[in-house]
N, CA, C and O atoms as a GROMACS GRO file, in nm:
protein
  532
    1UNK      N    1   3.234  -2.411 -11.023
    1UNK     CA    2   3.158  -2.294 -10.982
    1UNK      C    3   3.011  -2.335 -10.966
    1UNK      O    4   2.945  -2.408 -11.040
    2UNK      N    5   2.970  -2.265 -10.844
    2UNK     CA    6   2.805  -2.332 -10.808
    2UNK      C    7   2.731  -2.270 -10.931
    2UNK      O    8   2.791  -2.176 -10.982
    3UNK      N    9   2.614  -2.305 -10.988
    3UNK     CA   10   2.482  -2.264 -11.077
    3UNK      C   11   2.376  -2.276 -11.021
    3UNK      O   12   2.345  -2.361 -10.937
    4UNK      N   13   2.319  -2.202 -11.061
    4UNK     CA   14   2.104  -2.194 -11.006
    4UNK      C   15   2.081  -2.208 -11.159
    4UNK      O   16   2.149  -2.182 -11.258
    5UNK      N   17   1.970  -2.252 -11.141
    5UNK     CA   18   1.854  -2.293 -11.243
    5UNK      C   19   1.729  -2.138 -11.258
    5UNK      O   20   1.700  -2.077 -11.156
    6UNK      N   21   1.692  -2.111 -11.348
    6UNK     CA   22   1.648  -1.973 -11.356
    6UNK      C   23   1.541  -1.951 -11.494
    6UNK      O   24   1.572  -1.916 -11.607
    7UNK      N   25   1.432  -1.978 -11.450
    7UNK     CA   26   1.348  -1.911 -11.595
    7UNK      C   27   1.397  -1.810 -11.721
    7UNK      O   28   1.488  -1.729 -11.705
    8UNK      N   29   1.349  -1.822 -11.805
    8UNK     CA   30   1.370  -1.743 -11.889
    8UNK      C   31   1.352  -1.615 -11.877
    8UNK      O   32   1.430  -1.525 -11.910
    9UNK      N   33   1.236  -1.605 -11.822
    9UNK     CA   34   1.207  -1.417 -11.805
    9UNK      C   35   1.313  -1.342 -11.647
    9UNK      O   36   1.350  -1.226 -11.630
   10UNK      N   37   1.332  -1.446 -11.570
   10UNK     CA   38   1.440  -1.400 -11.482
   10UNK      C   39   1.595  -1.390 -11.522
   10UNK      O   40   1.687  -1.328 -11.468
   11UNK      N   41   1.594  -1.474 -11.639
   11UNK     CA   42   1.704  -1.469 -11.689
   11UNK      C   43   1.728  -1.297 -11.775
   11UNK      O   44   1.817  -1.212 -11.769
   12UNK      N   45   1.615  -1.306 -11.839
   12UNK     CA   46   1.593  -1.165 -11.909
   12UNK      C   47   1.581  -1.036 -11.846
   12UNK      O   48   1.602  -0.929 -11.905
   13UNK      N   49   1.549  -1.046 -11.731
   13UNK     CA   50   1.540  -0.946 -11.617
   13UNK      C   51   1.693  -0.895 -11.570
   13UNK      O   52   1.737  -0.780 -11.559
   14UNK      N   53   1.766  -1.049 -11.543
   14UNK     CA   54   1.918  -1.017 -11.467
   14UNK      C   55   1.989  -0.968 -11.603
   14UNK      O   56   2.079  -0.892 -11.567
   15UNK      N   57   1.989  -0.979 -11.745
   15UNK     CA   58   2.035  -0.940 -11.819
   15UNK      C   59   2.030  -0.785 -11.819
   15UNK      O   60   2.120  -0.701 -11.814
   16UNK      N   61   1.921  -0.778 -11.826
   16UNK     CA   62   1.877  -0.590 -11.849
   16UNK      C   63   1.910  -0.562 -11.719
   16UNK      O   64   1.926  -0.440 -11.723
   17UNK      N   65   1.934  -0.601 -11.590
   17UNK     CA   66   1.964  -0.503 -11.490
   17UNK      C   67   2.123  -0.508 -11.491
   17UNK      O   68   2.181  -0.421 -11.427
   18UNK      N   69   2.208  -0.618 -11.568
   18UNK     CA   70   2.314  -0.600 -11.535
   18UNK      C   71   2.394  -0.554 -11.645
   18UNK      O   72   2.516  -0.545 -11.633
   19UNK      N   73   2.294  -0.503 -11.826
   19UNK     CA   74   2.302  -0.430 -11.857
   19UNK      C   75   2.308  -0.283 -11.790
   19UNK      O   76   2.420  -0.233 -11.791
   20UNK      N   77   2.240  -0.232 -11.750
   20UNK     CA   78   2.265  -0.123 -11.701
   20UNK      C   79   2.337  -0.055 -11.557
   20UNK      O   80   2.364   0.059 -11.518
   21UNK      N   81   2.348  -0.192 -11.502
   21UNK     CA   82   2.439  -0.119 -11.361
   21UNK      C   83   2.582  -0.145 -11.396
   21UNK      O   84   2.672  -0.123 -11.314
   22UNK      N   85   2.610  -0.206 -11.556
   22UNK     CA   86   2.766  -0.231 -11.579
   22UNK      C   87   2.836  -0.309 -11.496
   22UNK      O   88   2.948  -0.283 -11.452
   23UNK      N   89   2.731  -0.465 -11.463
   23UNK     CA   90   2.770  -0.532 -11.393
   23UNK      C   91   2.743  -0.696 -11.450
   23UNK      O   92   2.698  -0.694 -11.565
   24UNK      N   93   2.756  -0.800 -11.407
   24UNK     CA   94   2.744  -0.912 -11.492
   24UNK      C   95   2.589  -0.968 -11.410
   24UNK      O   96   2.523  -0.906 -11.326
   25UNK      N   97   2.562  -1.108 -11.468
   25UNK     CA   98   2.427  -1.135 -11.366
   25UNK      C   99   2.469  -1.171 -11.224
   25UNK      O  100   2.422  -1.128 -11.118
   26UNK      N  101   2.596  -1.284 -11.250
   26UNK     CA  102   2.629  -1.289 -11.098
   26UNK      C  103   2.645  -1.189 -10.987
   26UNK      O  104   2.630  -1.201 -10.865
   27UNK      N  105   2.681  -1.081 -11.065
   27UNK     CA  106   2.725  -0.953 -10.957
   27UNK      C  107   2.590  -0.917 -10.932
   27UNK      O  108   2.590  -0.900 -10.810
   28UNK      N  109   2.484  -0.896 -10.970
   28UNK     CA  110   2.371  -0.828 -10.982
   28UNK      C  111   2.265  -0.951 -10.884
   28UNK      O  112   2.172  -0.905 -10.817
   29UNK      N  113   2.288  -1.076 -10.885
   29UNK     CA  114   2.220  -1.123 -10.790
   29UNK      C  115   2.299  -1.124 -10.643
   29UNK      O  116   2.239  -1.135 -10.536
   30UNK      N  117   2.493  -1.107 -10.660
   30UNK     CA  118   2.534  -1.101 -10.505
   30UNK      C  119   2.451  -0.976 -10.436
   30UNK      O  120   2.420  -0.965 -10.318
   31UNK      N  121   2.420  -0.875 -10.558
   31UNK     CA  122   2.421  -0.753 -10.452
   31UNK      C  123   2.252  -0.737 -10.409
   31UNK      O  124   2.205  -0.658 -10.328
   32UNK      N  125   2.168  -0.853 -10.504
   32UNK     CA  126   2.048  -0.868 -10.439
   32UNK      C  127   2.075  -0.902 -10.285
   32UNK      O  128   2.060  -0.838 -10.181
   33UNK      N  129   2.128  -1.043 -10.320
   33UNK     CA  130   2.126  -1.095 -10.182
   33UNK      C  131   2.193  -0.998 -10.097
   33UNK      O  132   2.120  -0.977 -10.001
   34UNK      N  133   2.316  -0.920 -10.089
   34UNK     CA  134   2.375  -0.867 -10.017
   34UNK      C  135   2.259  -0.723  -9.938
   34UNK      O  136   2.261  -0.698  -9.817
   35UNK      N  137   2.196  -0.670 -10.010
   35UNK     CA  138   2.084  -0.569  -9.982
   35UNK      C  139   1.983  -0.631  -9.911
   35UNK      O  140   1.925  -0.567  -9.823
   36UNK      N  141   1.935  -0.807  -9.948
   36UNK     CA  142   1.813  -0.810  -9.847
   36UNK      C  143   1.848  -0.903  -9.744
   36UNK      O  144   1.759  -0.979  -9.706
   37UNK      N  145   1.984  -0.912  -9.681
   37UNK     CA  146   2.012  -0.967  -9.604
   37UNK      C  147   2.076  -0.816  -9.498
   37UNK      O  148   2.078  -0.828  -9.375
   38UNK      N  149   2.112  -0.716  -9.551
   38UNK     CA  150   2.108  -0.632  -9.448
   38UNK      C  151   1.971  -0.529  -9.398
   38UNK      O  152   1.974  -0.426  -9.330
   39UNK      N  153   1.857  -0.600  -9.458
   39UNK     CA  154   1.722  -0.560  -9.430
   39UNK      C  155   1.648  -0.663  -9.315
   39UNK      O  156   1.548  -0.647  -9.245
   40UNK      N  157   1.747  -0.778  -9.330
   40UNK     CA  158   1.665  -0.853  -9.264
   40UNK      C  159   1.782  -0.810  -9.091
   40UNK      O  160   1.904  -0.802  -9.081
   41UNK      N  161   1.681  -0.793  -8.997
   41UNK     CA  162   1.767  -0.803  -8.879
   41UNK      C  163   1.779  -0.924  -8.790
   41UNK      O  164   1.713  -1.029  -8.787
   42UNK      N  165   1.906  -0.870  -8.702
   42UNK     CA  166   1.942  -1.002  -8.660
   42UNK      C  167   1.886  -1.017  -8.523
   42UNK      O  168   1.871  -0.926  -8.442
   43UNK      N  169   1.855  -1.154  -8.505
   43UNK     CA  170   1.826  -1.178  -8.400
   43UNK      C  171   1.851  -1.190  -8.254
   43UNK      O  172   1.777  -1.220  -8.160
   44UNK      N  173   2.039  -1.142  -8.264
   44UNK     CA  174   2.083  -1.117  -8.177
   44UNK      C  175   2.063  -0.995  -8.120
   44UNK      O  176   2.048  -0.894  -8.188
   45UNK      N  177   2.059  -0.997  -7.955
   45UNK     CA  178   2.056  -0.825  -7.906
   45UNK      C  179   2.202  -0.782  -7.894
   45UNK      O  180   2.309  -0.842  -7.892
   46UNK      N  181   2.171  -0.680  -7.887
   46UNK     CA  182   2.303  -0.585  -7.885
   46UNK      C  183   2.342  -0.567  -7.773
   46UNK      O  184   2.248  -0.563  -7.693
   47UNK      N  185   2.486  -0.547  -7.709
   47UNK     CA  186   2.564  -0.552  -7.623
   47UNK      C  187   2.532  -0.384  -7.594
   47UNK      O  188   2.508  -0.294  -7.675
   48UNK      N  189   2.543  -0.383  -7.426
   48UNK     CA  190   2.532  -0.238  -7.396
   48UNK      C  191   2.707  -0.228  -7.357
   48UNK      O  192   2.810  -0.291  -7.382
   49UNK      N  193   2.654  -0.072  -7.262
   49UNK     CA  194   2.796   0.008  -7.301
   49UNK      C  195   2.945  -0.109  -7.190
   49UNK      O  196   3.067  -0.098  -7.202
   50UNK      N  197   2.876  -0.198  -7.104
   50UNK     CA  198   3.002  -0.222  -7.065
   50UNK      C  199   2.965  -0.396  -7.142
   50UNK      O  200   2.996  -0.503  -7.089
   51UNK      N  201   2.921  -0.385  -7.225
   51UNK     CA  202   3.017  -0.548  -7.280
   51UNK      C  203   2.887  -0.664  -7.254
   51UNK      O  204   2.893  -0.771  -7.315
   52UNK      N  205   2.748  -0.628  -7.143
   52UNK     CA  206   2.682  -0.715  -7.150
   52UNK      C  207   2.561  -0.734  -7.215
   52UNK      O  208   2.499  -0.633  -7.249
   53UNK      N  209   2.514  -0.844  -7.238
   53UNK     CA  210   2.404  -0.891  -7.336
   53UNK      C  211   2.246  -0.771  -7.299
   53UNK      O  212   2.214  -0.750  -7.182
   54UNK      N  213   2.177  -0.714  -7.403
   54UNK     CA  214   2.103  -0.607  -7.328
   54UNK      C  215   1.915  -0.707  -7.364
   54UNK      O  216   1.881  -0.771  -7.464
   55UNK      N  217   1.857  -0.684  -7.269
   55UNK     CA  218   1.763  -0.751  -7.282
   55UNK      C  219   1.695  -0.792  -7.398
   55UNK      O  220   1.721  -0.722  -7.496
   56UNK      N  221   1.603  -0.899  -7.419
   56UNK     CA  222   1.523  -0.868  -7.520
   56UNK      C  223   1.404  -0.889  -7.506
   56UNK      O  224   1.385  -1.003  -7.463
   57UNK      N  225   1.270  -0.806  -7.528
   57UNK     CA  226   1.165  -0.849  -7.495
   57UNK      C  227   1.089  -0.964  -7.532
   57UNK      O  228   1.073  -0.995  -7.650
   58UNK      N  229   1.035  -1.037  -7.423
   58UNK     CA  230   0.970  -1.224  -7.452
   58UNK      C  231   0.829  -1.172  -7.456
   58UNK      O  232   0.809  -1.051  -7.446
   59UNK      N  233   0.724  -1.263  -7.474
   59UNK     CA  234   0.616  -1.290  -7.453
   59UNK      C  235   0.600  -1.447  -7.442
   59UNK      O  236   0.673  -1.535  -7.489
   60UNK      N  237   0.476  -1.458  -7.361
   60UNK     CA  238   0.412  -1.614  -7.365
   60UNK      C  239   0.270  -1.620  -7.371
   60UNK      O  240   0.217  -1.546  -7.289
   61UNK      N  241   0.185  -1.690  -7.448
   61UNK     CA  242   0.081  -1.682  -7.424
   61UNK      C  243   0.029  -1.832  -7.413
   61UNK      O  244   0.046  -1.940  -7.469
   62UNK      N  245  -0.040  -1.779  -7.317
   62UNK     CA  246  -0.103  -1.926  -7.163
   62UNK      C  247  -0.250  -1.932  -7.136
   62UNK      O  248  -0.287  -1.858  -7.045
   63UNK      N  249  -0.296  -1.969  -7.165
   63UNK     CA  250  -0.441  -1.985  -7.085
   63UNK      C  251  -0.519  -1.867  -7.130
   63UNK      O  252  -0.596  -1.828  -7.042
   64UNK      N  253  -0.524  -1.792  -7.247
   64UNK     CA  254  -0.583  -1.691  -7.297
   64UNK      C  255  -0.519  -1.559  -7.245
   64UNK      O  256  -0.573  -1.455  -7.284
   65UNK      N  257  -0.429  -1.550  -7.177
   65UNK     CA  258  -0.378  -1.433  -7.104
   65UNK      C  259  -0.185  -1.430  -7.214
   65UNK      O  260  -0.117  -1.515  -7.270
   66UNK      N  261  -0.174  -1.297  -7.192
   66UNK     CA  262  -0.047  -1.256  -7.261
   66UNK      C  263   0.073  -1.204  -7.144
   66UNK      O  264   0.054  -1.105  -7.074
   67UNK      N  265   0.185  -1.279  -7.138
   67UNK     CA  266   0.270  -1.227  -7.011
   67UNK      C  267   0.380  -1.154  -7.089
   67UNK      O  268   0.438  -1.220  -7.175
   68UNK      N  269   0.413  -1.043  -7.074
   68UNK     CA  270   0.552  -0.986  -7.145
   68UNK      C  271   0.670  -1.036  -6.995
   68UNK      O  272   0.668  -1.054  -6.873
   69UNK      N  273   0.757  -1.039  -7.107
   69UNK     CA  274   0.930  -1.050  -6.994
   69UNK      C  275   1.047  -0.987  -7.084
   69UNK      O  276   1.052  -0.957  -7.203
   70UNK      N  277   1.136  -0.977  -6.982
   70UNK     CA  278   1.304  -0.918  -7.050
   70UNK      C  279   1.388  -1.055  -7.040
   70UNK      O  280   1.428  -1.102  -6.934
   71UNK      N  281   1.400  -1.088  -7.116
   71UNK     CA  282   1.478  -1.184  -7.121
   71UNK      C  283   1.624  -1.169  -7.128
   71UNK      O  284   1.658  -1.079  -7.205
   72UNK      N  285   1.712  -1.227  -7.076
   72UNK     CA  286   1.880  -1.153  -7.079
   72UNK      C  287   1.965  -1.228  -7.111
   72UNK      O  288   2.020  -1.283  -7.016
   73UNK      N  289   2.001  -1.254  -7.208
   73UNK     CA  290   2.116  -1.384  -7.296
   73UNK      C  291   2.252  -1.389  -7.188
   73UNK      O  292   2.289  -1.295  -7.117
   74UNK      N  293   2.298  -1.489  -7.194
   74UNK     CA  294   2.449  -1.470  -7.119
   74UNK      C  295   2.319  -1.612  -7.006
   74UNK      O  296   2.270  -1.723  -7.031
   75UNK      N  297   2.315  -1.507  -6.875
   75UNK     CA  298   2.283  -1.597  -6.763
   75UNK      C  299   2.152  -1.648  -6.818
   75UNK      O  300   2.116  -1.755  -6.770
   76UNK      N  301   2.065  -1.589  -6.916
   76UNK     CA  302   1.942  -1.665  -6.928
   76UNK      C  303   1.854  -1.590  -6.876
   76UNK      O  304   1.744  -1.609  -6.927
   77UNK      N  305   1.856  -1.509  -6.789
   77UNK     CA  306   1.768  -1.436  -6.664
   77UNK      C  307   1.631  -1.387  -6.762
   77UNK      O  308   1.639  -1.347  -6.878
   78UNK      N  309   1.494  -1.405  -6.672
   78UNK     CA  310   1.387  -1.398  -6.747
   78UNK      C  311   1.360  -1.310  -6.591
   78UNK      O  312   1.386  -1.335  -6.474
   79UNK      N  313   1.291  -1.189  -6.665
   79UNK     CA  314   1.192  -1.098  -6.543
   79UNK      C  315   1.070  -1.095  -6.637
   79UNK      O  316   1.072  -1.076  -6.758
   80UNK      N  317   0.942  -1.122  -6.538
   80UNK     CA  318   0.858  -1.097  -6.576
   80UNK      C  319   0.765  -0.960  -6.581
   80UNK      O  320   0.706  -0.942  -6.474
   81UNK      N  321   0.738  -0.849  -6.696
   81UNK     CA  322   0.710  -0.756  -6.706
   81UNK      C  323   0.566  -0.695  -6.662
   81UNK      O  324   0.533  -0.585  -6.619
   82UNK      N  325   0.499  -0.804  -6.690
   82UNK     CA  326   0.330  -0.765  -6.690
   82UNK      C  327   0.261  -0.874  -6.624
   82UNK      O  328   0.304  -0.989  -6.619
   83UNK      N  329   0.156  -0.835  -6.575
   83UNK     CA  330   0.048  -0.938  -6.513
   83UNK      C  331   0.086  -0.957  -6.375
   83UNK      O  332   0.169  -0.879  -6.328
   84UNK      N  333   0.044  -1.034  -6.313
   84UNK     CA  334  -0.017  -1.109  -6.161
   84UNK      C  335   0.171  -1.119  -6.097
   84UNK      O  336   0.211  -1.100  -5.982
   85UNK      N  337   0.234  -1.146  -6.194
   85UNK     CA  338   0.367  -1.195  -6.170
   85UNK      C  339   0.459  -1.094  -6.204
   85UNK      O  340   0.571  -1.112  -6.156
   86UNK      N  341   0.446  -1.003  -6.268
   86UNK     CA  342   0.526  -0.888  -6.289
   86UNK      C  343   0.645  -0.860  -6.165
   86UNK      O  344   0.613  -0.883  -6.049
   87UNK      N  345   0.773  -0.814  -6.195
   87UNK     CA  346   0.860  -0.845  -6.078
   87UNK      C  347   0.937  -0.940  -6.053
   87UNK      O  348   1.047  -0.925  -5.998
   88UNK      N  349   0.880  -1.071  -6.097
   88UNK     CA  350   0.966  -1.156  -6.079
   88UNK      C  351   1.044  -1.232  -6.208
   88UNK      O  352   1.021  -1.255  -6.326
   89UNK      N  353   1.199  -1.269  -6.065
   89UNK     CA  354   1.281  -1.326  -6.182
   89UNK      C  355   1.303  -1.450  -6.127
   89UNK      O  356   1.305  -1.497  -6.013
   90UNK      N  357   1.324  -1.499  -6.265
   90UNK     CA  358   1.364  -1.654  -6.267
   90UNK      C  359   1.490  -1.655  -6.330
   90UNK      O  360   1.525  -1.563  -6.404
   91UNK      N  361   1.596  -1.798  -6.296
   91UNK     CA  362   1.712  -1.822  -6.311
   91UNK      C  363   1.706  -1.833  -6.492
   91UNK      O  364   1.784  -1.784  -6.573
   92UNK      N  365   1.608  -1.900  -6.511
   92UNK     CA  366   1.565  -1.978  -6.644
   92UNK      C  367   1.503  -1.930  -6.702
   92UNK      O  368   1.509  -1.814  -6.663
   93UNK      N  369   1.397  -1.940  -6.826
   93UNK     CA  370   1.304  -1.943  -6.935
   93UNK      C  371   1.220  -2.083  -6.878
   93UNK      O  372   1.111  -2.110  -6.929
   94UNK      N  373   1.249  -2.126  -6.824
   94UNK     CA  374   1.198  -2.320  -6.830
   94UNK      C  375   1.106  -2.230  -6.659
   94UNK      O  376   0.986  -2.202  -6.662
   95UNK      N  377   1.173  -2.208  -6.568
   95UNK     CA  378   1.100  -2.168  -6.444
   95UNK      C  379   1.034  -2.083  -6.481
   95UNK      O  380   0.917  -2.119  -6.467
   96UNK      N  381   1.039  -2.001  -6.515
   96UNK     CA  382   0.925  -1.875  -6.556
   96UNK      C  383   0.800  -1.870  -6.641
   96UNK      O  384   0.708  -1.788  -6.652
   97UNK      N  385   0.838  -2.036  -6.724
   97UNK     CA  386   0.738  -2.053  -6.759
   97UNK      C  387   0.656  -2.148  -6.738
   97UNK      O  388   0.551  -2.175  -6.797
   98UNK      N  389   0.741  -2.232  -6.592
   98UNK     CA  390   0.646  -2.306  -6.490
   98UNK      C  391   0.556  -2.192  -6.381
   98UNK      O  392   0.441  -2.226  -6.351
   99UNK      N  393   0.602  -2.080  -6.332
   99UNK     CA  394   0.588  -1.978  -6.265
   99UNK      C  395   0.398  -1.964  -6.333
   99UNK      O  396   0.294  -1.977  -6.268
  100UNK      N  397   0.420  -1.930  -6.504
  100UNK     CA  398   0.302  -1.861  -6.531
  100UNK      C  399   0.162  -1.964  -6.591
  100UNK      O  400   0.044  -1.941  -6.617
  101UNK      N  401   0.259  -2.098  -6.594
  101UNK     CA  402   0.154  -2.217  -6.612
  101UNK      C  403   0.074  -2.232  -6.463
  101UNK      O  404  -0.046  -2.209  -6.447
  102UNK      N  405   0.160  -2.270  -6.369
  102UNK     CA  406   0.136  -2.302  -6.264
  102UNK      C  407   0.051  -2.162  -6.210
  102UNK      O  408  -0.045  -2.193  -6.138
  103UNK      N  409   0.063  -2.058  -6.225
  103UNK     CA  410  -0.055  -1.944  -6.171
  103UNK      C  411  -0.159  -1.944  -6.252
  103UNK      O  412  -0.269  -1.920  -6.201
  104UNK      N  413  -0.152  -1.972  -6.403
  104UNK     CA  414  -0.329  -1.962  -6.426
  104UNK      C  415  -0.368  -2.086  -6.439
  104UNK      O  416  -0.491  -2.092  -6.444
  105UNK      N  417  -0.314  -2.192  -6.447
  105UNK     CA  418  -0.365  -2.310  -6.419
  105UNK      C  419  -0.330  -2.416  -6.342
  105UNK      O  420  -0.322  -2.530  -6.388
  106UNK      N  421  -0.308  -2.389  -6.226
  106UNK     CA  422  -0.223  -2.463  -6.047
  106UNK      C  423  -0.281  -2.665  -6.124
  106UNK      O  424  -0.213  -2.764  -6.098
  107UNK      N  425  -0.381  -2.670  -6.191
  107UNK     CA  426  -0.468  -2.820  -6.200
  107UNK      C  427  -0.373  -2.905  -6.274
  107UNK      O  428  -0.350  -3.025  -6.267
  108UNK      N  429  -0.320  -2.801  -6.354
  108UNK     CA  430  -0.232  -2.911  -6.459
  108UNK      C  431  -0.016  -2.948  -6.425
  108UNK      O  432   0.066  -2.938  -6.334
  109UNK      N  433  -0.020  -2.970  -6.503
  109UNK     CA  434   0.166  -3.033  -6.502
  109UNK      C  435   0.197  -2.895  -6.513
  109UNK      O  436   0.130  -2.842  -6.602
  110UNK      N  437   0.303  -2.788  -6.433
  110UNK     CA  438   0.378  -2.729  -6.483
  110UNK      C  439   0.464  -2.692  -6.572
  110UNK      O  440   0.493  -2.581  -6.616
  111UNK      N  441   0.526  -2.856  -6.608
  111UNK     CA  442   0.659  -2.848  -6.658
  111UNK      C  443   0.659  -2.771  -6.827
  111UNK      O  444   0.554  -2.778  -6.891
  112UNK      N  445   0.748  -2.720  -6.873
  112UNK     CA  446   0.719  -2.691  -6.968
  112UNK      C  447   0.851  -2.613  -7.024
  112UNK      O  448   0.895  -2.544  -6.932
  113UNK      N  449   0.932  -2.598  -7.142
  113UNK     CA  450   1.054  -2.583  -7.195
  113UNK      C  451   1.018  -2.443  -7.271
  113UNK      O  452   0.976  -2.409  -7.382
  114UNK      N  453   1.076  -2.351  -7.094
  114UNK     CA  454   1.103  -2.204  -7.191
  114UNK      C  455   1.124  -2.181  -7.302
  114UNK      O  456   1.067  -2.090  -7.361
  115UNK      N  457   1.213  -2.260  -7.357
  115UNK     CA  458   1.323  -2.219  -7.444
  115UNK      C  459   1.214  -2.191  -7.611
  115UNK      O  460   1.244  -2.117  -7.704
  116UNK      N  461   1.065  -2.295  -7.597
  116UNK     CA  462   0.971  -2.283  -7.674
  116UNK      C  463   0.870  -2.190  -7.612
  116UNK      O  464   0.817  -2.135  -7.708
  117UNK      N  465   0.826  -2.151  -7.520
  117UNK     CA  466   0.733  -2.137  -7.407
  117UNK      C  467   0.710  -1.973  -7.449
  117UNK      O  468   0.595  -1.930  -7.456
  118UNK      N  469   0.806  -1.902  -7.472
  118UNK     CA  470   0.848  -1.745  -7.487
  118UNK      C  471   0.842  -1.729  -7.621
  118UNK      O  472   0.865  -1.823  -7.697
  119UNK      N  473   0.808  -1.591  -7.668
  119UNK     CA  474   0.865  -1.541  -7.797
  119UNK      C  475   0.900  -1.438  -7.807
  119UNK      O  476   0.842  -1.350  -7.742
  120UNK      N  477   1.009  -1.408  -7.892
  120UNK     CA  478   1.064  -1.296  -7.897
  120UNK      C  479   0.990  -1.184  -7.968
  120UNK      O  480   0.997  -1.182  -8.091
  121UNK      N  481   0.912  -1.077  -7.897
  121UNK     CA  482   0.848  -0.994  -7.954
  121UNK      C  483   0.851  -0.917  -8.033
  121UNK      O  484   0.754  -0.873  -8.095
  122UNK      N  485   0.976  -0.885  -8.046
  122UNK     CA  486   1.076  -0.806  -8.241
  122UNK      C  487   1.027  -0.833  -8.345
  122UNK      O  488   0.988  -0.764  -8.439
  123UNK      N  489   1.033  -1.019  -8.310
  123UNK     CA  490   1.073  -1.082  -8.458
  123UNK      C  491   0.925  -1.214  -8.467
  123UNK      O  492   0.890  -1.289  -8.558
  124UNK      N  493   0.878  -1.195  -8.344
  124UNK     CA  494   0.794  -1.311  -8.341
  124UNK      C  495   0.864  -1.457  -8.369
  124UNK      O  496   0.784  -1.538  -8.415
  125UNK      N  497   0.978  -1.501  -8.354
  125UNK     CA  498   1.029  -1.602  -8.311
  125UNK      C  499   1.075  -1.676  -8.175
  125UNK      O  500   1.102  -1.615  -8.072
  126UNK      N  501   1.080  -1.828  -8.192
  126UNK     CA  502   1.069  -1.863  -8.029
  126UNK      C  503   1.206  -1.818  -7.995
  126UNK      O  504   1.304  -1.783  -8.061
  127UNK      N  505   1.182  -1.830  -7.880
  127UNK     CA  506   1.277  -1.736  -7.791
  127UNK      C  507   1.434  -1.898  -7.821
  127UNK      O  508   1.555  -1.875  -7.823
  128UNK      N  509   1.398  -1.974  -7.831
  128UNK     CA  510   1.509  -2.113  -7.888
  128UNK      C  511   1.596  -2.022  -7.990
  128UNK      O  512   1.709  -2.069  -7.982
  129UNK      N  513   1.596  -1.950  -8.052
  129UNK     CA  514   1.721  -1.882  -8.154
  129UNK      C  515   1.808  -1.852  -8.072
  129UNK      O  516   1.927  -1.861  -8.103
  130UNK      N  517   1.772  -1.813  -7.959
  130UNK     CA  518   1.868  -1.718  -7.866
  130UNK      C  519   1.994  -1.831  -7.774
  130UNK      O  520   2.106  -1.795  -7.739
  131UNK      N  521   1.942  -1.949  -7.756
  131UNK     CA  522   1.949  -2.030  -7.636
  131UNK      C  523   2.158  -2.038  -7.656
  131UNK      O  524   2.224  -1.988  -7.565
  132UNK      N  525   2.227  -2.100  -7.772
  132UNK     CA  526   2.347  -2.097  -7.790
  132UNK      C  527   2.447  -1.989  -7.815
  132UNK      O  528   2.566  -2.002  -7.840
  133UNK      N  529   2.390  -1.898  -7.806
  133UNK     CA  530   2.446  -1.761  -7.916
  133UNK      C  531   2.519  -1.676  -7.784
  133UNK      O  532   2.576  -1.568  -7.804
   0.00000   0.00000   0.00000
């Protein structure tokens, strides 16, 4: 059976709470974990009504300027929401975010890997959680 290592006063803590919920310590830390893991949300989007992946909002920030997009799991599809470029879609995350390099700064390399380039505006994570799922 796995063990954690645990201070004394945490030890004294899980005692008295599992004194009183009539539960043991192990039970009393599953149902920690079990409570702040359904607080934490998931990073997946939710499927709409016929079965497909429903957007999720991206951001990128480039050259001092902030671009929002919908990003769409399944094909990948990135529309861009706001700014100079608003309207347009790209096949990728990787083009869209050559699209907004290459408009505020045409001087430098385009290239650049959506998949880091975006963030998911929910959760403030790179938009890379999404890429296998």
């Amino acid at each position: 059976m796995p063990s954690i290592e645990i201070d004394d006063d945490t030890d004294r803590y899980l005692s008295f709470a599992a004194e009183i919920a009539g539960l043991s310590k192990g039970q009393i830390v599953a149902k920690l974990v079990t409570d702040a893991r359904s607080r934490v949300r998931s990073p997946l989007p939710e499927r709409g009504d016929r079965g497909e992946p429903q957007a999720v909002r991206v951001y990128a920030d480039y050259a001092g300027h902030r671009t929002y997009a919908s990003f769409v799991p399944g094909p990948g599809r990135v529309e861009i929401t706001s700014g100079p470029l608003a309207g347009q879609v790209f096949k990728t995350p990787s083009q869209a975010a050559r699209a907004i390099v290459g408009h505020y700064k045409p001087e430098v390399s385009p290239h650049r890997n959506g998949w880091s380039f975006f963030v998911i505006e929910e959760t403030g994570a790179p938009l890379q959680i999404l890429r296998h799922r």
